[in-house]
C-alpha positions as CSV (number, residue, x, y, z in Angstrom):
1,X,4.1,17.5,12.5
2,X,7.9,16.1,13.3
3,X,9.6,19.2,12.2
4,X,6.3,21.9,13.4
5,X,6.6,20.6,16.9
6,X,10.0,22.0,18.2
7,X,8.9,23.5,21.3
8,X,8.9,21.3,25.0
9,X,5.9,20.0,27.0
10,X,4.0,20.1,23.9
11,X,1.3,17.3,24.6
12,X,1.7,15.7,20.5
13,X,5.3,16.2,20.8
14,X,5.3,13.7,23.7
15,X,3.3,11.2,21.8
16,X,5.4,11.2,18.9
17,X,8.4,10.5,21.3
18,X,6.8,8.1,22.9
19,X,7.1,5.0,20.6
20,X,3.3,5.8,19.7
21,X,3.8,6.0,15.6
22,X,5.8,2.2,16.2
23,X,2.2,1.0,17.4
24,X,0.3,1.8,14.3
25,X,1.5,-1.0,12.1
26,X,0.8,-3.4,14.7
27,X,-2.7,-2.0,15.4
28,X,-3.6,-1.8,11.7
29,X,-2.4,-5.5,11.1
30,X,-4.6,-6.4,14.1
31,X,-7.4,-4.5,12.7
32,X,-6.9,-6.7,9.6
33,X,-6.8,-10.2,11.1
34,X,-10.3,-9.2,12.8
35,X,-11.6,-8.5,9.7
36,X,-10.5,-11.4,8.1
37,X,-11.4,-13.9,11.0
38,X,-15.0,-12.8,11.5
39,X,-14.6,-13.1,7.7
40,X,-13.4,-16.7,7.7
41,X,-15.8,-17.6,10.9
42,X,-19.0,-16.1,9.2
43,X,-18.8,-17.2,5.9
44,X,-16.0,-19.2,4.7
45,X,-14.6,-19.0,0.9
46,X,-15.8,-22.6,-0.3
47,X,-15.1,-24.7,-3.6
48,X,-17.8,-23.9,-6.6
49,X,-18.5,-24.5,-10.0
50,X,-19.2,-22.2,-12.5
51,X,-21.3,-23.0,-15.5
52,X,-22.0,-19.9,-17.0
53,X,-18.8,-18.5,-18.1
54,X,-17.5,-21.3,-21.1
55,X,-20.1,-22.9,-22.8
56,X,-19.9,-25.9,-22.8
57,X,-17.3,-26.3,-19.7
58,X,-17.5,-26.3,-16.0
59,X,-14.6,-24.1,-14.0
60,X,-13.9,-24.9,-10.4
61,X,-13.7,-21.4,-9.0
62,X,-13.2,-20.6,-5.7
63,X,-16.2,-18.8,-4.2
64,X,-15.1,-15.7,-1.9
65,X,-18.3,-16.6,0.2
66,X,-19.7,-13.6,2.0
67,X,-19.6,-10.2,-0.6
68,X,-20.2,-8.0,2.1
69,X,-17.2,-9.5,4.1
70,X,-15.0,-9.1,1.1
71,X,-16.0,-5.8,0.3
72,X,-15.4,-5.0,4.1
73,X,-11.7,-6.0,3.8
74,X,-11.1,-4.3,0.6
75,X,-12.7,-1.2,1.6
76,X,-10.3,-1.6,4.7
77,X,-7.0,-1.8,2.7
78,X,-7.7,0.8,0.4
79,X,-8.6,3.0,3.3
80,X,-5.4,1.9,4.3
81,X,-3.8,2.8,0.7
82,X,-5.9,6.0,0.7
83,X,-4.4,7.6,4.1
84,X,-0.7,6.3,3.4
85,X,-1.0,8.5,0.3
86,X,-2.7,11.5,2.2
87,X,0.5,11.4,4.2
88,X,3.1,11.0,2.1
89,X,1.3,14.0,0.3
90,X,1.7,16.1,3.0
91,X,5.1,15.0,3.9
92,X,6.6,15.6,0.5
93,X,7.4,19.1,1.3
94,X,10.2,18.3,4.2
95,X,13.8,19.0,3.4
96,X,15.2,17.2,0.4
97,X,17.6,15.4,2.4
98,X,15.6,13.6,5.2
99,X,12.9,13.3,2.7
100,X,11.5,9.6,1.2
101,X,8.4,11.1,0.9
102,X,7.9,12.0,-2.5
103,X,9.0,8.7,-3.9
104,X,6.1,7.1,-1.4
105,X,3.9,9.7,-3.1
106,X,3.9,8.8,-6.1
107,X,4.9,5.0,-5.3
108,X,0.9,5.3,-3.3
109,X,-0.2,7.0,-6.5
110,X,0.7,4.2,-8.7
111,X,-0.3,1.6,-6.1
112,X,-4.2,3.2,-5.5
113,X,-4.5,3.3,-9.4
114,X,-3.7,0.1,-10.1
115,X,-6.3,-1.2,-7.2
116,X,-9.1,1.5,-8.3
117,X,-8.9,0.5,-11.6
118,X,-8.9,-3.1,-10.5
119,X,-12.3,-3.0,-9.1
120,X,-14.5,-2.5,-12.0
121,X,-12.3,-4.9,-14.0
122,X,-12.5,-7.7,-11.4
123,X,-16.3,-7.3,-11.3
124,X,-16.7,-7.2,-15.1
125,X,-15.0,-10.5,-15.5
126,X,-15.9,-14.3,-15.2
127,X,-14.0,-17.5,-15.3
128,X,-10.4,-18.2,-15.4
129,X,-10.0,-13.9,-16.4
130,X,-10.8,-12.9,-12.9
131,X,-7.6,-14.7,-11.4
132,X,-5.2,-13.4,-14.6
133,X,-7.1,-10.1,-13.4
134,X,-5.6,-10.6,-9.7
135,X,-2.5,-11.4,-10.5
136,X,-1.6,-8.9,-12.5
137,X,-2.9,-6.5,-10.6
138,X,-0.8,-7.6,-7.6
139,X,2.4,-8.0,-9.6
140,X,1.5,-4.2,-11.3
141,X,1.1,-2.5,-7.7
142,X,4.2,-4.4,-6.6
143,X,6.4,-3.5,-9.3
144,X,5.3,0.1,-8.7
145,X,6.0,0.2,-5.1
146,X,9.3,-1.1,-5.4
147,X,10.2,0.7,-8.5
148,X,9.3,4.2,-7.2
149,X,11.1,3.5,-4.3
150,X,14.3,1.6,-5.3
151,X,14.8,2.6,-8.7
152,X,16.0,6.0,-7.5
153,X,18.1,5.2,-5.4
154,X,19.5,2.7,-7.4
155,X,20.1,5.5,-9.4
156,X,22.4,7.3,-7.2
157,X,24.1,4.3,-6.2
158,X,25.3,2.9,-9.8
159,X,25.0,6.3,-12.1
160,X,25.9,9.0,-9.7
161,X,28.5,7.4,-7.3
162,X,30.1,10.8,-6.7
163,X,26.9,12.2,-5.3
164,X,26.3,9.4,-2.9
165,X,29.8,10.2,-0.1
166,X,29.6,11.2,3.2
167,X,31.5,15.1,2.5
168,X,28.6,15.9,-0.2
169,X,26.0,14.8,2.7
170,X,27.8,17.2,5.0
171,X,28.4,19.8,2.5
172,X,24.9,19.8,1.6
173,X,23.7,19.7,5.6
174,X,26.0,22.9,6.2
175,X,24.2,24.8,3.5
């Protein structure tokens, strides 16, 4: 919409000038600590034992308390996952220069498959498995985040140093 929205006293272009996009994060992170609180006030995660998993043992797991509430939150952040990928999708076509948004692609591509796939996984498991589950599920969409973003430009930085001057940038602006 940025670059499609060139002529004045359009009403969109206004809100995009307006500081508007700069009040989505907050909104979004307020969105979440609702979700969280009427989580924590409703139905509070609480200390539990769980007998069933090792015979013969008894593992101190920590009960998430309310399923629905924790399925509300999830669903929530994936939503959130699901429509940063929808537009870095649709941004990946802007000019090559100005243009992060085919690393976020594919950085959101890597991040929603690790999380879908995390799902039926986390629910199949019991015990101590369900927290080696979370972690590396966190430390897998982590890595891929900051890899897809960083590692190219890391790239350009220490392999290509030729490529990364300002007269290239302007050449390449000219063109």
């Amino acid at each position: 919409m940025a670059f499609k929205l060139s002529s004045p006293g359009r009403r969109m272009r206004g809100m995009l000038t307006s500081g508007a996009p700069n009040l989505v994060i907050p909104i979004c992170t307020l969105i979440q600590v609702v979700l969280c609180g009427i989580w924590l006030v409703t139905s509070p995660p609480f200390i539990d034992r769980d007998i069933q998993s090792e015979h013969g043992k008894t593992v101190i797991i920590c009960n998430k308390g309310s399923n629905i509430a924790f399925h509300v939150v999830l669903g929530y952040l994936g939503s959130l996952a699901l429509g940063s990928f929808t537009v870095a999708f649709l941004a990946r076509n802007l000019p090559d220069r100005f243009n992060e948004a085919k690393f976020l692609t594919f950085s959101m591509l890597v991040f929603c498959s690790v999380w879908i796939t995390f799902l039926p996984v986390y629910h199949s498991t019991r015990g101590k498995i369900m927290v080696v589950v979370e972690v590396f599920s966190i430390l897998a969409s982590s890595a891929g985040l900051l890899g897809c973003i960083f590692v190219p430009k890391c790239y350009v930085i220490l392999v290509r140093p030729e490529s990364n001057i300002r007269q290239k940038y302007r050449d390449t602006l000219l063109l």
